[in-house]
GUVOBA-465554 format. One record per residue (C-alpha): residue number from 0; chain; residue in one letter; z, x, y. Coordinates in Angstrom, 2 decimals, m for minus. Last residue first. Layout:
BEGIN
+-----+-------+-----+---------+---------+---------+
:   n : chain : res :       w :       u :       v :
+-----+-------+-----+---------+---------+---------+
: NUM :     A :   A :       Z :       X :       Y :
...
+-----+-------+-----+---------+---------+---------+
END
This chain:
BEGIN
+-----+-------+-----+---------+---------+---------+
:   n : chain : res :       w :       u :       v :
+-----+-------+-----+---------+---------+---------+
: 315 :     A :   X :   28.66 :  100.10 :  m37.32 :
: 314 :     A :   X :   30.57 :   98.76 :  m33.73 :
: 313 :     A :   X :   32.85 :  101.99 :  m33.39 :
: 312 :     A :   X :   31.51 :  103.42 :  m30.44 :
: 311 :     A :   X :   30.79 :  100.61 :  m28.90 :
: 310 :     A :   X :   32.91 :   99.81 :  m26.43 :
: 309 :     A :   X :   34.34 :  103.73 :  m26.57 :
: 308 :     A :   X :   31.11 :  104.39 :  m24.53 :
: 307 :     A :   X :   28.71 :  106.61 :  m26.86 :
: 306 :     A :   X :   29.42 :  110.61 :  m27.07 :
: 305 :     A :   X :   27.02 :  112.83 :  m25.60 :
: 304 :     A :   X :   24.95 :  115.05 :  m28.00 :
: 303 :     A :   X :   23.74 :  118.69 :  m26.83 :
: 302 :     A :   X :   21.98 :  120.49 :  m29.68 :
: 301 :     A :   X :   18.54 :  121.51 :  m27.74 :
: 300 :     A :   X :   16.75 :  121.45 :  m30.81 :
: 299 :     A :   X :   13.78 :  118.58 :  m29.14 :
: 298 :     A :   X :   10.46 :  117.23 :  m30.01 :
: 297 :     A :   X :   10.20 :  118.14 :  m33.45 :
: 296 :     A :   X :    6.74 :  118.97 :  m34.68 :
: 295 :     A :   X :    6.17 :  121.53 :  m32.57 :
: 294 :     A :   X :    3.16 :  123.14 :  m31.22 :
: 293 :     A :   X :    0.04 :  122.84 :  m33.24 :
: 292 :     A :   X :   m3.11 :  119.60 :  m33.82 :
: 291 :     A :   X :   m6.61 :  120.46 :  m33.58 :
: 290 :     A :   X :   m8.63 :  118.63 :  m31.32 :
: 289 :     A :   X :  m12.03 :  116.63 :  m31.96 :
: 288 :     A :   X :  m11.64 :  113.64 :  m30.55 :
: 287 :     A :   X :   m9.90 :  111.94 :  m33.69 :
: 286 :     A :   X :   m7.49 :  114.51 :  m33.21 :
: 285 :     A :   X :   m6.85 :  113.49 :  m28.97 :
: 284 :     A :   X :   m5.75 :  109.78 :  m30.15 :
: 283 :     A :   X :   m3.70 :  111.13 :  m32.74 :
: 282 :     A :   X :   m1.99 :  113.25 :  m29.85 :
: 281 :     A :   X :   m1.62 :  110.24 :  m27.99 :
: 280 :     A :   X :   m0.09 :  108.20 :  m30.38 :
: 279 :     A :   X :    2.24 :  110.75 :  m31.50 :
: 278 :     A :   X :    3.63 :  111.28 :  m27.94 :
: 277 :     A :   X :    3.86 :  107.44 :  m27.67 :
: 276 :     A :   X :    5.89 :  106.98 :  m31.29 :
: 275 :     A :   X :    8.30 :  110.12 :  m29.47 :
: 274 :     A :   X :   10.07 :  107.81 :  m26.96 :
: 273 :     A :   X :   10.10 :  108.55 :  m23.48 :
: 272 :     A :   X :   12.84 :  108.61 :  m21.04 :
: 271 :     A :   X :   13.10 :  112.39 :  m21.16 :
: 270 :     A :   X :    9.73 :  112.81 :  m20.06 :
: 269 :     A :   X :    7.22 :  113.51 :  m22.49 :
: 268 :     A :   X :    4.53 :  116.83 :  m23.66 :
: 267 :     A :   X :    1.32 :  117.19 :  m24.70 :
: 266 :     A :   X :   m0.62 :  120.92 :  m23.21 :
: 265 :     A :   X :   m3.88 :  120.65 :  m23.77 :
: 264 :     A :   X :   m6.23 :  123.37 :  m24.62 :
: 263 :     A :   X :  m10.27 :  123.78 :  m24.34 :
: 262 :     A :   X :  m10.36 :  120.97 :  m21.49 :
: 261 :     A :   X :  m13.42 :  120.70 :  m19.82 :
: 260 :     A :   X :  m14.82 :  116.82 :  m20.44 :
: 259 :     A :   X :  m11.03 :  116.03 :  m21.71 :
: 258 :     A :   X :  m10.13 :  114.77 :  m18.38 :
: 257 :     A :   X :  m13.47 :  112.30 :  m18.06 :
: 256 :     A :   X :  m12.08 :  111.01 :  m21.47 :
: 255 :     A :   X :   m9.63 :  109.22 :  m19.35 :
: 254 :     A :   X :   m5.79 :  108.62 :  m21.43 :
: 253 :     A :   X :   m3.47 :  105.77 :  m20.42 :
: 252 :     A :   X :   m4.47 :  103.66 :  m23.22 :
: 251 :     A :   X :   m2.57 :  106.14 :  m25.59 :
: 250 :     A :   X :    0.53 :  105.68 :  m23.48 :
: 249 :     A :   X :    2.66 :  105.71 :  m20.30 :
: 248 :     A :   X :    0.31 :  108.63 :  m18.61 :
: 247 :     A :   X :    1.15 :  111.36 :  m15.95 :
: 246 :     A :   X :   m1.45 :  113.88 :  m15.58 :
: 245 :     A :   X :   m1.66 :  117.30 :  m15.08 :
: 244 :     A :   X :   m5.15 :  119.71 :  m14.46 :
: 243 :     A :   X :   m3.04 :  123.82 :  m14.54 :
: 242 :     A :   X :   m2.41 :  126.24 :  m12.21 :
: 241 :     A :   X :    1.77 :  126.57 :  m12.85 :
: 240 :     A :   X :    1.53 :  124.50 :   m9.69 :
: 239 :     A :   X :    0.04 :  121.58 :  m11.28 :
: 238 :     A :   X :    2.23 :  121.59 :  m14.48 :
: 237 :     A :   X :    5.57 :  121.47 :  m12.31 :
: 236 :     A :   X :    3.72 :  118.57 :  m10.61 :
: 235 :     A :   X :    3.79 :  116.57 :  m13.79 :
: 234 :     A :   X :    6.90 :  117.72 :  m14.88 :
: 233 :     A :   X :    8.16 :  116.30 :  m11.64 :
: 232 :     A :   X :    6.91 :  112.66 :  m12.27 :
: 231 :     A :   X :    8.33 :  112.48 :  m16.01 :
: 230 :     A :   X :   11.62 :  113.95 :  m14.13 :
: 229 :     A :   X :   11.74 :  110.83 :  m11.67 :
: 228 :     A :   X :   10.31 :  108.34 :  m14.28 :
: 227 :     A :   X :    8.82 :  105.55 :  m12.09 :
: 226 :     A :   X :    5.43 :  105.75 :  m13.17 :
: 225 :     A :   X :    6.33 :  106.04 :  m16.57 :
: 224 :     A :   X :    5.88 :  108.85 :  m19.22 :
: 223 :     A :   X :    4.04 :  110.90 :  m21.17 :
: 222 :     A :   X :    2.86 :  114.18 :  m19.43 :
: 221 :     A :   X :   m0.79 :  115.60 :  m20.75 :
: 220 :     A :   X :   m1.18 :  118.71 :  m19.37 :
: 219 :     A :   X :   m4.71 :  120.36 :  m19.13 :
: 218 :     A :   X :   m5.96 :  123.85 :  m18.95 :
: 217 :     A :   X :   m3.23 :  125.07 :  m21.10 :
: 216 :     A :   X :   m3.26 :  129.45 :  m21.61 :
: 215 :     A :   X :    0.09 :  130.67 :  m22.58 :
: 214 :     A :   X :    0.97 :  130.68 :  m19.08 :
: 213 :     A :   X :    0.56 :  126.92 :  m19.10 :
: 212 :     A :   X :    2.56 :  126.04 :  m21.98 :
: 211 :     A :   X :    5.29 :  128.20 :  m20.60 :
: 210 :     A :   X :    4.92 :  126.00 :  m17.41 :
: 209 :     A :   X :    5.26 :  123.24 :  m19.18 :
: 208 :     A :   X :    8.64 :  123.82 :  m21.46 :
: 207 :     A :   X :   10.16 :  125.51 :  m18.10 :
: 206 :     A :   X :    9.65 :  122.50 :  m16.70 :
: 205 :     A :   X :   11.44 :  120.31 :  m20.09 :
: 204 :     A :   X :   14.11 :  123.23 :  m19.97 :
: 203 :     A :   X :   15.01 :  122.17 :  m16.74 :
: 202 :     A :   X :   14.92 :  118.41 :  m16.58 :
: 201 :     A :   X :   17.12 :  118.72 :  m19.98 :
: 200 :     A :   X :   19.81 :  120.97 :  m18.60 :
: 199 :     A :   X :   20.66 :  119.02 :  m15.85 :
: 198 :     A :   X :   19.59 :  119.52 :  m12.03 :
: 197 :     A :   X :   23.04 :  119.64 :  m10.84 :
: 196 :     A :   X :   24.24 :  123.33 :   m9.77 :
: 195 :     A :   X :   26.03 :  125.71 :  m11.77 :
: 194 :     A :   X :   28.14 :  126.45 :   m9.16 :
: 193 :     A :   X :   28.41 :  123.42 :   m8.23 :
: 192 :     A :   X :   28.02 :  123.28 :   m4.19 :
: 191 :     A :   X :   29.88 :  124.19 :   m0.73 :
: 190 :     A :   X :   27.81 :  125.63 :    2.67 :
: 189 :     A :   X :   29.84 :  127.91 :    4.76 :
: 188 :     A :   X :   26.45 :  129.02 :    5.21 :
: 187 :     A :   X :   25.47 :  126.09 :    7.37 :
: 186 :     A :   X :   21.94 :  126.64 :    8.25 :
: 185 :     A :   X :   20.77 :  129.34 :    5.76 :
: 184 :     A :   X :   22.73 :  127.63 :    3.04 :
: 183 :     A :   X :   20.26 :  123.91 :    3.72 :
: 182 :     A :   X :   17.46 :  126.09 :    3.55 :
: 181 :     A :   X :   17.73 :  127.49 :    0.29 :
: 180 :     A :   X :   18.91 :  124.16 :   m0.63 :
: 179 :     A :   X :   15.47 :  122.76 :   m0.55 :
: 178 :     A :   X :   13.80 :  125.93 :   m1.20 :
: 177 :     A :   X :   16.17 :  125.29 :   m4.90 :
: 176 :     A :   X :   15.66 :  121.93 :   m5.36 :
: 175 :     A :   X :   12.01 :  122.21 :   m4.68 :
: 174 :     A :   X :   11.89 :  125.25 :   m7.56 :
: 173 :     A :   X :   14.02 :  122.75 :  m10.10 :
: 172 :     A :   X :   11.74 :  119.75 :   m9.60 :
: 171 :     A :   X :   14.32 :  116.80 :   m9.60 :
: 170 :     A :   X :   15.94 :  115.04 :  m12.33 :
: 169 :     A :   X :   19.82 :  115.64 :  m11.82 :
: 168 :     A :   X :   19.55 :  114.35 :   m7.94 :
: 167 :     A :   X :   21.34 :  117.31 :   m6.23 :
: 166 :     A :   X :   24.56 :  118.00 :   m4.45 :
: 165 :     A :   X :   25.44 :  119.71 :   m1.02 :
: 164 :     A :   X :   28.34 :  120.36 :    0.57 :
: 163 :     A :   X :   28.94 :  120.33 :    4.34 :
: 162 :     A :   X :   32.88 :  121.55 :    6.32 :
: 161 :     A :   X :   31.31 :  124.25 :    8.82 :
: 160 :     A :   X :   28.75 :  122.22 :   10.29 :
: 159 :     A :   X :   31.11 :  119.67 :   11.35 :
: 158 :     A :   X :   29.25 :  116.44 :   12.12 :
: 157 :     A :   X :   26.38 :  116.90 :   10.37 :
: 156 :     A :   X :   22.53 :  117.27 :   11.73 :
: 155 :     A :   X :   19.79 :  117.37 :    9.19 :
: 154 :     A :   X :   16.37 :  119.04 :   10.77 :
: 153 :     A :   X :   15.49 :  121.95 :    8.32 :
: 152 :     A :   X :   16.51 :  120.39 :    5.34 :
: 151 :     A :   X :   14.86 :  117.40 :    6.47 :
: 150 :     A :   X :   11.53 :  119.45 :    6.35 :
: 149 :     A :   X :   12.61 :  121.01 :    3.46 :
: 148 :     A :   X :   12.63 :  117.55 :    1.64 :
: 147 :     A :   X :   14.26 :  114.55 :    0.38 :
: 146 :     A :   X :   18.10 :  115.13 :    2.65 :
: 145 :     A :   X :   20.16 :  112.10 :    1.43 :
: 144 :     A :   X :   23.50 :  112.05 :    3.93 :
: 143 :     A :   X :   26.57 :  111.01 :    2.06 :
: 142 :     A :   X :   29.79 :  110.90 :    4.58 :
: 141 :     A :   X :   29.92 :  107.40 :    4.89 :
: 140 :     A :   X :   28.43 :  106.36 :    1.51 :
: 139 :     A :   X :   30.92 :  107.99 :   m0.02 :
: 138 :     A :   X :   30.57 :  106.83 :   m3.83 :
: 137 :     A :   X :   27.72 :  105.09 :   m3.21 :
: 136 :     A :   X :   25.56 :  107.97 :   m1.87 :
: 135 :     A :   X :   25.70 :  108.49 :   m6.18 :
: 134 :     A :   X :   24.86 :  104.90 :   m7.20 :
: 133 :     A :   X :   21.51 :  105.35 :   m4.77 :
: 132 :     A :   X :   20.55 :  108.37 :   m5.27 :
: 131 :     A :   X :   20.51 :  107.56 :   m9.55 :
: 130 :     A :   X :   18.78 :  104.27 :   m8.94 :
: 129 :     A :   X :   15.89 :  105.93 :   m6.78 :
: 128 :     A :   X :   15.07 :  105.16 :   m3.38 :
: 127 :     A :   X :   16.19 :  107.66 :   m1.30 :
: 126 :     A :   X :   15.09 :  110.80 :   m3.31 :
: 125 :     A :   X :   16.91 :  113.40 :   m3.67 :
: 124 :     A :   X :   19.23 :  115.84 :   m2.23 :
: 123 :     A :   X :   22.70 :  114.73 :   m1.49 :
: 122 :     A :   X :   24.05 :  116.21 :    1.65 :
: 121 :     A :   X :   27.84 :  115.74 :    1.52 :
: 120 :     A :   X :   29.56 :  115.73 :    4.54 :
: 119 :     A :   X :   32.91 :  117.48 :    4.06 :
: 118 :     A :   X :   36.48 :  115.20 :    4.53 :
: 117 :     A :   X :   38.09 :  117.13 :    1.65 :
: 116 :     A :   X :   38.29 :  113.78 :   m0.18 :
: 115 :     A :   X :   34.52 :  113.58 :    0.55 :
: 114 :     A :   X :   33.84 :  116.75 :   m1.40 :
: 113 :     A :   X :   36.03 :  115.51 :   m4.07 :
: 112 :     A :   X :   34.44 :  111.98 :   m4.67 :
: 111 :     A :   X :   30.64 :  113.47 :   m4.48 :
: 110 :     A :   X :   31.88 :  115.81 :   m6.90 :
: 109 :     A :   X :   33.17 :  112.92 :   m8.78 :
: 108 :     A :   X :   29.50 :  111.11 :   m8.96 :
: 107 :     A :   X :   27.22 :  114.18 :   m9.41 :
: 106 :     A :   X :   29.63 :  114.63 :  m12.78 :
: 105 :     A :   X :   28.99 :  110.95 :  m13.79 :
: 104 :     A :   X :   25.13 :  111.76 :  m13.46 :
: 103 :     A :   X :   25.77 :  114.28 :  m16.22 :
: 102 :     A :   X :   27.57 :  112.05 :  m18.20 :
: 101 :     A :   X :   24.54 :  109.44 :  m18.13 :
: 100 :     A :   X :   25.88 :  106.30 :  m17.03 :
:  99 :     A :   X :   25.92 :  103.55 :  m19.85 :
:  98 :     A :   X :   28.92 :  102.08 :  m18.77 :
:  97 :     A :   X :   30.06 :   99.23 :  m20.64 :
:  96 :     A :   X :   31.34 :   96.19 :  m18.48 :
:  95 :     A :   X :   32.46 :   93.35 :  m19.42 :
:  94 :     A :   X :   32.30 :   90.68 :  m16.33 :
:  93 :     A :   X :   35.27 :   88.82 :  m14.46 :
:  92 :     A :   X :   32.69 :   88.12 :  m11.55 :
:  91 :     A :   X :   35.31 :   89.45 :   m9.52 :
:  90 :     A :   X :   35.65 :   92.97 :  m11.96 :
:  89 :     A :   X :   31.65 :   93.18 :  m11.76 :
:  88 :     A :   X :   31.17 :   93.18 :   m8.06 :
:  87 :     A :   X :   34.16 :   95.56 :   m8.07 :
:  86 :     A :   X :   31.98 :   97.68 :  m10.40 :
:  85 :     A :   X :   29.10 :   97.36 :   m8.45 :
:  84 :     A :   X :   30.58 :   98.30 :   m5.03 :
:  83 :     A :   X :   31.53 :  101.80 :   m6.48 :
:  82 :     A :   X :   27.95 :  102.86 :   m6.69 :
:  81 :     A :   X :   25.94 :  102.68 :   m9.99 :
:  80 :     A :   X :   24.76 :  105.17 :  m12.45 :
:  79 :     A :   X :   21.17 :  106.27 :  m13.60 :
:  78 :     A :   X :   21.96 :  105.57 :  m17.73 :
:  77 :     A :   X :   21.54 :  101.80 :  m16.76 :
:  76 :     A :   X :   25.42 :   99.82 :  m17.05 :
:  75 :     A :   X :   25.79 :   97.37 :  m19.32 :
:  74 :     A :   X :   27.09 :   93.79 :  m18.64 :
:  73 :     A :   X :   28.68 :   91.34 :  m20.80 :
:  72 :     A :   X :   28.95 :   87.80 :  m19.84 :
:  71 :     A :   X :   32.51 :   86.62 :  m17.87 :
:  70 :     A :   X :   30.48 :   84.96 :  m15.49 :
:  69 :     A :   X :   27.29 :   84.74 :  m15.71 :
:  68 :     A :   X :   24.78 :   87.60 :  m15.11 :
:  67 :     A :   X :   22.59 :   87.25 :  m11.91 :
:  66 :     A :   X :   25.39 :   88.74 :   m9.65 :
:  65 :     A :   X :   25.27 :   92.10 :  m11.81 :
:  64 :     A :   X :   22.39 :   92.42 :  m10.16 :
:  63 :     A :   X :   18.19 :   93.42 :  m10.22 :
:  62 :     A :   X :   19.07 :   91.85 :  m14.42 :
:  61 :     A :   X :   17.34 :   93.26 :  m17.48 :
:  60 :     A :   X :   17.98 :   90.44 :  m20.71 :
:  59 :     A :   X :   18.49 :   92.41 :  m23.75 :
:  58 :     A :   X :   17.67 :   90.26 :  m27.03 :
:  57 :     A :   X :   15.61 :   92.36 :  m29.59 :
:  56 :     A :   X :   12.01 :   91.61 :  m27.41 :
:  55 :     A :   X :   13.49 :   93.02 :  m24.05 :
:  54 :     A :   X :   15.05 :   96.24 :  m26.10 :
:  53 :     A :   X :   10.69 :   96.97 :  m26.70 :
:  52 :     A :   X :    9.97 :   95.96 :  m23.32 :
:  51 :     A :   X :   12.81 :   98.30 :  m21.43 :
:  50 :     A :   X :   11.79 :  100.95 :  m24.19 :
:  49 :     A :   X :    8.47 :  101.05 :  m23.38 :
:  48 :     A :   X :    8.45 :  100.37 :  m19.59 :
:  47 :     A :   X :    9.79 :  103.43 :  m19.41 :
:  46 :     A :   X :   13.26 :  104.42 :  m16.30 :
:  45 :     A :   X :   16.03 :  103.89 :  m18.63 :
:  44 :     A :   X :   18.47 :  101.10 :  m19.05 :
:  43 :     A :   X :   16.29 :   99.40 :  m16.43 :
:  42 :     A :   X :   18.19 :   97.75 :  m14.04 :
:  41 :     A :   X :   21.93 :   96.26 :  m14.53 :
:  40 :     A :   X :   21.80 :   95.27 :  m18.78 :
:  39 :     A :   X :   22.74 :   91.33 :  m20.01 :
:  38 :     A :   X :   23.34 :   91.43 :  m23.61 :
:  37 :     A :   X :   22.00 :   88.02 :  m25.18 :
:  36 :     A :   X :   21.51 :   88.67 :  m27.95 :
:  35 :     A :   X :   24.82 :   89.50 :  m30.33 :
:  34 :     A :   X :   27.82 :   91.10 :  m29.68 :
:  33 :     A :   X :   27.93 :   94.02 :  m32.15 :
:  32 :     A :   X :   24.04 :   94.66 :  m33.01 :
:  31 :     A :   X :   22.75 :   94.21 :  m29.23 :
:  30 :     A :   X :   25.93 :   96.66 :  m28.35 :
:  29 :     A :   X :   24.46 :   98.79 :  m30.63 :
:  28 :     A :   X :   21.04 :   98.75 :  m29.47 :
:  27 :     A :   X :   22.02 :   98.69 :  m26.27 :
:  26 :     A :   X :   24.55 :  101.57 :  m26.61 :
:  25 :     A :   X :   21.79 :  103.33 :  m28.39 :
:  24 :     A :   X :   19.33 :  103.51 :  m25.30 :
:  23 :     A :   X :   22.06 :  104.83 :  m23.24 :
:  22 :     A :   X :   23.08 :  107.76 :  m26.10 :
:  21 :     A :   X :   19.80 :  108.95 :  m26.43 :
:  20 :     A :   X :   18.60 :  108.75 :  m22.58 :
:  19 :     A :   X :   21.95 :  110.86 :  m21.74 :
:  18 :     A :   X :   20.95 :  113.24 :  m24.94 :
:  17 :     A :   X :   17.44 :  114.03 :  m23.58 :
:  16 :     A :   X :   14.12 :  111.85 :  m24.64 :
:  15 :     A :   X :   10.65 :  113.65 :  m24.98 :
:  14 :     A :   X :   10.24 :  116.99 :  m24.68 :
:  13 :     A :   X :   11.41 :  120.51 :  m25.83 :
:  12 :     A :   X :    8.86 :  121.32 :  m26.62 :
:  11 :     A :   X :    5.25 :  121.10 :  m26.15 :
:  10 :     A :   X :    3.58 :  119.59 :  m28.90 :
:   9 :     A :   X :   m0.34 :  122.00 :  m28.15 :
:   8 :     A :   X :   m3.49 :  120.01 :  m28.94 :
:   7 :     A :   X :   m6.32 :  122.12 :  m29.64 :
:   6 :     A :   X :  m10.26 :  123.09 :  m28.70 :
:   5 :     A :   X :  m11.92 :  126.30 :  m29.63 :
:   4 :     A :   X :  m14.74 :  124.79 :  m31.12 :
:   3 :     A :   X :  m16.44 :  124.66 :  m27.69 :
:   2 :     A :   X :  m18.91 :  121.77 :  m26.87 :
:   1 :     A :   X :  m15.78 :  120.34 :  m24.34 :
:   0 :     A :   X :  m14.54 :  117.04 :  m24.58 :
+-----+-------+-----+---------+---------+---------+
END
C-alpha cells in the first residue's frame, strides 16, 4: 500500500444484492425449508459462485435442464428467466415449477410478446450468451434479433424498417445501452421502446454508486462479484471510464497487493448477486493493511421489495 497516511476504504452504496436477487435466493431457501432437500433449480439461481455453493451444501441440486430433473420433481426457475420452450419442457415432464424470474426480467419478457403480436422485429440488446438474452429471444425467437454492440447497431438489417422495437438486457452498462440505441433510432426512427427503458433500477443506481465514488476522489475500485455476473462485469468498466484502476473479485482471496501499491482511496462495492459476508471480508482484509474504514454501513435503502412466488409465499 501506499507510505501515505491518507489511505481509506470507502462502502459504496447502494451495492450488493437487489430485490430480484433477494426474493430468488429466498424462494430456495424457503422452498428448501417447505419441501425438503432435494429441490432441483434450472441454472444458477443467481449468477455467484457463493450463493450457488453455499444453497448446494443445504440441499439444492443445479441442473443445465429441466430434462435432468425426474419426473414429477420440483423445479425452480433462476432469477434470469427462461424461454417459452422450458415451461412446456416442464409441463411434459409433469414437473412443479416455481418461477424465480426476476419481475423486471418478466417485464422484458411481455414486451417482447406485444411487440411481436404487432408483427415488429424486436432488436434485443445484449449479450448472446447470457441466461437472461437467451429466455427473453425465447419468447419470439423469430422476430428477436440480439444487436451486442454499436457496430451491430450500425449494420442490423430488418425486414420492415418501419415496424422495429428495441429492448434491453436489464444488467447492461447504462451509457452503452444508450449509444447503442442511439444508433439503432437514427436508423429506423419509427423506432418503438419502454419508455422508461429496461436497464433496472438496481444496475443503475449501483453505476451511478461508482462513478460518484470516483468523482469524489477513488483511485481504485474494488467490485465483488463473479466472473459471470453481467452487472458485476459492467460496474467494473463503469469504474474504468469514470478514470479510475477497477477490478472484479469473488472474494477476499481475490485481492493482489500489487493493486494497493498506489492506492490512497478505494472504492468497495458488489454486484447485485453478491452477498454482503464477502464485502465485509474484503474490507477487513484492506483494515488490517492499513486502511481506514467509511462509507456505509448498510449496503442498500433503495425500498423496492418484490413479492415471493405464491408457492412459497406462505411456507413459514
Amino acid at each position: 500500500m501506499p507510505e501515505s497516511a491518507t489511505t481509506q476504504i470507502d462502502l459504496v452504496a447502494p451495492r450488493g444484492y437487489c430485490a430480484g436477487v433477494d426474493r430468488a435466493i429466498e424462494t430456495v431457501e424457503r422452498a428448501l425449508e417447505e419441501l425438503s432437500p432435494p429441490v432441483y433449480v434450472r441454472g444458477e439461481i443467481v449468477h455467484n459462485r457463493h450463493v450457488v455453493e453455499t444453497l448446494t451444501a443445504r440441499g439444492a441440486i443445479f441442473v443445465a435442464s429441466e430434462a435432468e430433473v425426474p419426473v414429477g420433481a420440483t423445479i425452480i426457475l433462476s432469477a434470469h428467466g427462461v424461454a417459452p420452450e422450458v415451461h412446456a419442457n416442464c409441463a411434459a415432464r409433469g414437473l412443479r415449477v416455481i418461477d424465480a424470474t426476476c419481475p423486471l426480467v418478466s417485464k422484458v419478457h411481455a414486451e417482447v410478446r406485444r411487440y411481436a403480436a404487432r408483427g415488429a422485429t424486436v432488436l434485443l440488446v445484449g449479450h448472446t450468451d447470457h441466461d437472461e438474452v437467451i429466455g427473453t429471444s425465447g419468447e419470439a425467437p423469430e422476430r428477436v434479433i440480439v444487436v451486442e454492440n454499436v457496430a451491430q447497431a450500425r449494420t442490423v438489417e430488418v425486414p420492415d424498417p418501419g415496424n422495429v422495437a428495441v429492448t434491453t438486457q436489464t444488467t447492461l452498462s447504462l451509457d452503452d445501452t444508450a449509444e447503442i440505441v442511439r444508433v439503432l433510432h437514427a436508423r429506423f426512427p419509427a423506432l418503438q421502446m419502454s419508455p422508461n427503458g429496461d436497464i433496472c433500477y438496481a444496475t443503475q443506481n449501483r453505476q451511478d454508486a461508482v462513478k460518484s465514488a470516483v468523482v469524489a476522489g477513488a483511485d481504485l475500485v474494488l467490485v465483488v462479484g463473479s466472473q459471470n455476473s453481467s452487472n458485476s462485469n459492467r460496474m467494473v468498466e463503469v469504474g474504468r471510464a469514470a478514470g479510475a484502476e477497477a477490478h472484479l473479485i469473488e472474494n477476499a482471496g481475490s485481492v493482489d497487493p500489487a493493486w494497493l501499491d498506489h492506492a490512497h482511496r478505494i472504492a468497495l462495492t458488489a454486484g447485485a448477486s453478491a452477498p454482503e459476508v464477502l464485502v465485509l471480508e474484503v474490507a477487513a482484509l484492506l483494515e488490517t493493511l492499513g486502511y481506514d474504514r467509511t462509507g456505509s454501513d448498510a449496503p442498500s435503502a433503495e425500498g423496492v421489495f418484490f413479492a415471493l412466488p405464491r408457492d412459497v409465499r406462505n411456507s413459514r
